[in-house]
N, C-alpha and C positions, 0 to 999 in steps of 0.2 A: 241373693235376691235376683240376680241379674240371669240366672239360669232361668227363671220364670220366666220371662219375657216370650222367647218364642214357645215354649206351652201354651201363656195367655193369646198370644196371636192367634195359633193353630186353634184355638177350640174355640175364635169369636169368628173364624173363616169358617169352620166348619156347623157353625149353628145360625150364621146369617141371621144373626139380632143380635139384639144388646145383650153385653153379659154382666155378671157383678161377680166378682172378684173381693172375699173380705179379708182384712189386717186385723187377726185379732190380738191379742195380748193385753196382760194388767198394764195398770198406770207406771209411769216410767221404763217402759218396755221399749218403747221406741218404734215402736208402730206406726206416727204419724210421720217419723222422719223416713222409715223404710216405706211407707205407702208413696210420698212425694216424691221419694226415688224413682218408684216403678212408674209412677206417672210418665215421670221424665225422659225414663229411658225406652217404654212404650212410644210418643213422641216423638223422639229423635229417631225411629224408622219408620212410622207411622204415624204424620205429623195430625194432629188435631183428633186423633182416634181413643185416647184415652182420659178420661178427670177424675179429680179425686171428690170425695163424697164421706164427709167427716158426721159421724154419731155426735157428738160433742154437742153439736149446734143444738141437737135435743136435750140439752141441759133445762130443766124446771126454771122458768124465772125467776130471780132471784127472790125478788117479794114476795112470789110463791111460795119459797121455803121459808122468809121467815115469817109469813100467815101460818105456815106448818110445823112452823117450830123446828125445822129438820136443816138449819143452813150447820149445823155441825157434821153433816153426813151427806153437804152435800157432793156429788160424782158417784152416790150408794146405786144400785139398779132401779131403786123406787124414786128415788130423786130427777130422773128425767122421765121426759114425756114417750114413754117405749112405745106406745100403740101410736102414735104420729109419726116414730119414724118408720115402722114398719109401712104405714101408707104412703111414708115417700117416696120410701124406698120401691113398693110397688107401680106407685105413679112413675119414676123413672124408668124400672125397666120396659114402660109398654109407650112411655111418650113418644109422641111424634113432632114435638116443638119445643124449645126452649125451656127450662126450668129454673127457676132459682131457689137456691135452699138456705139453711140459717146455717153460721156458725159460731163458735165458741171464742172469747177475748181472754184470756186471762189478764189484761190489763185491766178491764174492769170490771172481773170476778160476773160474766154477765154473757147473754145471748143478743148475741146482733142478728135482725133480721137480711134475707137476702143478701148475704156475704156472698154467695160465689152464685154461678147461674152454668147450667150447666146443658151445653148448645147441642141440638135438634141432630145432630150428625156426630154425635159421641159414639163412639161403640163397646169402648169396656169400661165401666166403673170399676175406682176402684175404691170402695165402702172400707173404713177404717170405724174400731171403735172397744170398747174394753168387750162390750155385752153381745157381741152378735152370734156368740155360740150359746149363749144361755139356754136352758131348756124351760126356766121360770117365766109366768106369766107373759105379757105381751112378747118379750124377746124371744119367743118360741116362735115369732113368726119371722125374724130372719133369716134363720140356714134355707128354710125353702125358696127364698128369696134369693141367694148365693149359688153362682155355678161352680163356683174354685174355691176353699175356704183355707188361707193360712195362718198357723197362728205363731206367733214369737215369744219364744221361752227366755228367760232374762233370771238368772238367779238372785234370789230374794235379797240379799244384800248389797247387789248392785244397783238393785231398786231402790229399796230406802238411800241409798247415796245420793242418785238421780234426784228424789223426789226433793230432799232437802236442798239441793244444791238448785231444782226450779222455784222451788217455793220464795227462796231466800232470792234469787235474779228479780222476780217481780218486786220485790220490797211493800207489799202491801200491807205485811204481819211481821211480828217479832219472831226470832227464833225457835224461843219456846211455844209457842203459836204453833208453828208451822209442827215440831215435831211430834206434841199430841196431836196435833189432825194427821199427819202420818200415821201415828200407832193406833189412833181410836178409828179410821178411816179409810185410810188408802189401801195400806197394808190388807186388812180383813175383805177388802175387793181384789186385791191383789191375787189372794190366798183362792175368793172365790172364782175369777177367771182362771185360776189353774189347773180347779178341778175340767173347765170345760176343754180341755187343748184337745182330748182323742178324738174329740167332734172334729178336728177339723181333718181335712186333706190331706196335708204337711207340715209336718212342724220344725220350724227353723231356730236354732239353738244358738241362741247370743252371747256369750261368755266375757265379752270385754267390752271395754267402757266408751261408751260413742260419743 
């Protein structure tokens, strides 16, 4: 990941505006720990010049889903607000002040509003999220939205490992809980972000266990 860094520099010097920059991969892939990286490391030579900008936050409220019956699916692509984030995401790239956006708790399986705020002198976001290469419905408006699009490849059984092993940290569900929503859920998003990885730019191959 750290090899990107000065690629991301040179193409936000050389387009003089804000760039977006996306983390794509399935669930448990480790995308949001590899995008907080790049933040970081963006920052440490170019302090205040990069933040991060998490999809998540566009999770359906939760009463939402269960008015819709779908809290068994929910993180599915119809389960979040897509055409919301696509206008965030556009309001971000052309703001000239302040922003604040939602994000995601898994402590309390829910959306908090105005989680992070994301300040008037940013220059490269960097947007994490399973769906931003999708070519379905509203998610078809974020690669246009993307100047650099990476995605992170994680092998399917390293995922289901991941997934069982965060389900079970939060202790909000029993085990057997957790691993039918894995097999009825996660997995089958898993399976569908994989078909979108030639979308993106680069694809970065994870093979061991973070």
């Amino acid at each position: 990941m750290s090899r990107l860094v000065p690629h991301i520099v040179d193409m936000e010097s050389q387009a003089h505006r804000r760039i977006a920059i996306g983390i794509a991969g399935g669930p448990g892939s480790g995308k949001s720990t590899l995008a907080a990286e790049l933040v970081t490391m963006i920052n440490a030579t170019h302090p205040g010049s990069a933040a991060l900008v998490p999809m998540d936050g566009f999770h359906m409220r939760h009463a939402k889903l269960e008015a819709m019956g779908q809290v068994d699916y929910k993180g599915a692509p119809h389960t979040f607000e897509g055409a919301e984030f696509v206008n965030f995401l556009h309001r971000l790239k052309v703001a000239d002040g302040d922003i604040s956006g939602p994000a995601y708790s898994r402590k309390i399986e829910d959306v908090v509003e105005n989680a992070f705020t994301i300040p008037a002198d940013v220059r490269v976001l960097i947007v994490e999220g399973n769906y931003l290469l999708l070519t379905e419905g509203p998610w078809a408006g974020v690669k246009p939205l993307l100047d650099y699009s990476v995605f992170v490849d994680v092998p399917r059984d390293l995922v289901k490992a991941r997934l069982l092993k965060r389900h079970g940290e939060e202790g909000l569900f029993t085990e057997e809980r957790n691993r039918a929503h894995i097999e009825r859920n996660d997995m089958p998003n898993f399976d569908l972000v994989t078909l979108s990885q030639d979308r993106a730019d680069v694809v970065i191959e994870m093979d061991v266990a973070q």
